[in-house]
C-alpha positions, 0 to 999 in steps of 0.5 A: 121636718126633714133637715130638723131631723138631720140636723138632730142626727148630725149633733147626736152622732158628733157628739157621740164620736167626738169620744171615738173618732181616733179609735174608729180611724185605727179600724179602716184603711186609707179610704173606707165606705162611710156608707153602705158599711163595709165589712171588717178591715185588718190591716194585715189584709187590705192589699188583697183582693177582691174585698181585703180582710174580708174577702174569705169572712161569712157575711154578716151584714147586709145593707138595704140599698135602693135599685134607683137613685142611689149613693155611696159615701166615702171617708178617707183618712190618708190620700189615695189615688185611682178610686174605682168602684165595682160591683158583683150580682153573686150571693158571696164573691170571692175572686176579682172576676166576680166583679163588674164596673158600674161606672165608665172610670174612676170615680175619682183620679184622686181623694183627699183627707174627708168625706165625698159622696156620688151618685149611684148609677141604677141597677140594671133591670134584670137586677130584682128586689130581694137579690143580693149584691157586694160593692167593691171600692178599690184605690191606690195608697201609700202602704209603707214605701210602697203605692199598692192596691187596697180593696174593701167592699159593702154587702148590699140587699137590693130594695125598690126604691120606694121601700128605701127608707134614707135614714142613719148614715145613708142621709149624710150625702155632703162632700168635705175635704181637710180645711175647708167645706165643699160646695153643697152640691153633689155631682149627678150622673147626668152632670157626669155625662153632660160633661159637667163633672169629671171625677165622678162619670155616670154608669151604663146600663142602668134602669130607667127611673123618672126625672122627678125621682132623680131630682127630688134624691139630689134635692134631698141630698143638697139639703141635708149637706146644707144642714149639717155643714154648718153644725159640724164644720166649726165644731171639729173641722171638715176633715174631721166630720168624716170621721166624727160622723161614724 
């Protein structure tokens, strides 16, 4: 039932971004969050941080996401080098200070044309259900000559995971890069911190959850990429998925 639902959303949303794929390519940055949603992008304001165009903008979007066993997806439509990925408790961060990291590094030294997905570190425990939260993705590209800073960020409204329902986007955990589709697998924080992984490190701090839980998430997520990368990746190419799935 689950990858036959997937699989369902998987055609539904190719088929209708095929029609809107360039446009939506003309409204990010280099890199954009392909999941949780990020907030507006202009062009003119992307090298300004913390949050880019958005950063003085009222938040009208906030995305449920779960305090355990979470995920955030990337799409990238130009290189980019340097990923790092922040996070802010407050209600409306508006400097750089407002923001902590959630993982010990970079998640990646380096992003090619495509979509990736990794693992969330936990909240930490005096993080509770109902509070507030922003996560900052910030990452070098070319702009012009130059190779600067680009900020965006995703509002986020922290739920318990058992009241997290991983449908829409939030399901569409794979990796794809440009001419070629990536393994099935997406790097845990505990491969991370067994040495497995070295472009995705794990977090500190966190809550404690369960194995199980860890486990059935992952499992979830390999299915779902099993499903969909094979509707998808003879239909538009693996660096247009990312793309066509918005």
């Amino acid at each position: 039932m689950l990858l036959t639902s997937i699989s369902a959303l998987a055609l539904a949303s190719l088929t209708a971004a095929q029609g809107h794929g360039e446009q939506f390519a003309q409204s990010m940055g280099p890199v954009a969050f392909l999941w949780p949603q990020d907030r507006p992008w202009a062009d003119d304001d992307d090298n300004t941080g913390p949050c880019g165009a958005g950063a003085s903008a009222a938040i009208h979007n906030r995305t449920n996401f779960p305090l355990t066993g979470g995920h955030i997806a990337l799409v990238a439509k130009d290189e980019a080098w340097g990923i790092r990925v922040r996070i802010s408790y407050q209600n409306n961060p508006t400097s750089e200070d407002d923001f902590e990291d959630i993982f010990t590094g970079n998640i990646s030294a380096e992003a090619d044309k495509g979509h990736a997905c990794y693992q969330f570190p936990d909240i930490p425990n005096n993080v509770r259900e109902g509070q507030n939260g922003t996560i900052q993705l910030e990452y070098n590209a070319i702009d012009g000559t130059q190779n600067i800073s680009h900020f965006v960020c995703a509002d986020v409204y922290f739920v318990e995971r058992n009241q997290f329902q991983n449908t829409g986007f939030s399901a569409m955990c794979f990796n794809t890069t440009e001419g070629e589709i990536a393994p099935d697998s997406t790097p845990t924080t505990q491969e991370v911190a067994d040495g497995k992984i070295s472009d995705a490190p794990s977090g500190s701090g966190a809550r404690s959850s369960s194995a199980a839980t860890s486990a059935a998430a992952t499992s979830e997520s390999k299915n779902a990429g099993s499903a969909v990368k094979a509707v998808l990746g003879g239909a538009i190419g693996a660096a247009g998925i990312a793309l066509a799935l918005i």
